[in-house]
C-alpha positions, 0 to 999 in steps of 0.5 A: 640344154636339151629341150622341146617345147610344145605350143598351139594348144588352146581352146576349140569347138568340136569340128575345129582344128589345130595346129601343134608344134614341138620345137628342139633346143639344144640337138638336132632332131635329125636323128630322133623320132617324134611322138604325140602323146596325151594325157586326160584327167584321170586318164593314163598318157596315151600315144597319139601319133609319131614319126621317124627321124626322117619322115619316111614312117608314120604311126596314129593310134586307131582313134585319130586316123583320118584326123590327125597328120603328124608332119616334120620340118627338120630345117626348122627343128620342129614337129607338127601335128595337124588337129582336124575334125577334134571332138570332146575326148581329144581334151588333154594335155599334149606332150611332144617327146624325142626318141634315139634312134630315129629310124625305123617305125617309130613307137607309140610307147611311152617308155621309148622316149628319152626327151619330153616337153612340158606340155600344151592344154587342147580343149575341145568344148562348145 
């Protein structure tokens, strides 16, 4: 069964980091990209950030450059995002999801994703 699971979500003052990973069972993600998507209540899912099967190719959207890194260990099967710097509207749930092909520049749209995650709750308050 093919399955990503998010984790690292929690609850964080502004200026604090975190650390998410997206871990695969069930395939390998040598062959995928990643994204990070989020979705606020209310609010449509967004793209946050994404990474070729390789890691060779990048992507944030303007509102997390600078604070955001998205980071692959495919021995590990797993996908990182380092959260740094976070403010109140990084509140959301994140979602990890898997894209086939991999290679290339990865996208940020939604609807070029094949295989999602469940979802991790980030809350940024003080």
């Amino acid at each position: 069964q093919l399955q990503l699971v998010e984790s690292g979500g929690g609850l964080v003052h502004p200026g604090g980091s975190l650390r998410l990973s997206c871990a695969a069972s069930g395939f390998t993600l040598d062959y995928y990209a990643i994204g990070w998507f989020r979705q606020a209540p209310g609010k449509e899912r967004e793209g946050v950030s994404c990474i070729s099967n390789s890691g060779d190719s990048t992507n944030y959207v303007d509102s997390v450059k600078g604070r955001f890194t998205i980071s692959r260990d495919n021995a590990k099967n797993t996908v990182y995002l380092q959260m740094n710097s976070l403010k109140p509207e990084d509140t959301a749930v994140y979602y990890c999801a898997a894209d086939f092909p991999g290679w290339g520049r990865p996208s940020l749209s939604s609807n070029d994703y094949d295989y999602w995650g469940q979802g991790t709750q980030v809350t940024v308050s003080s």
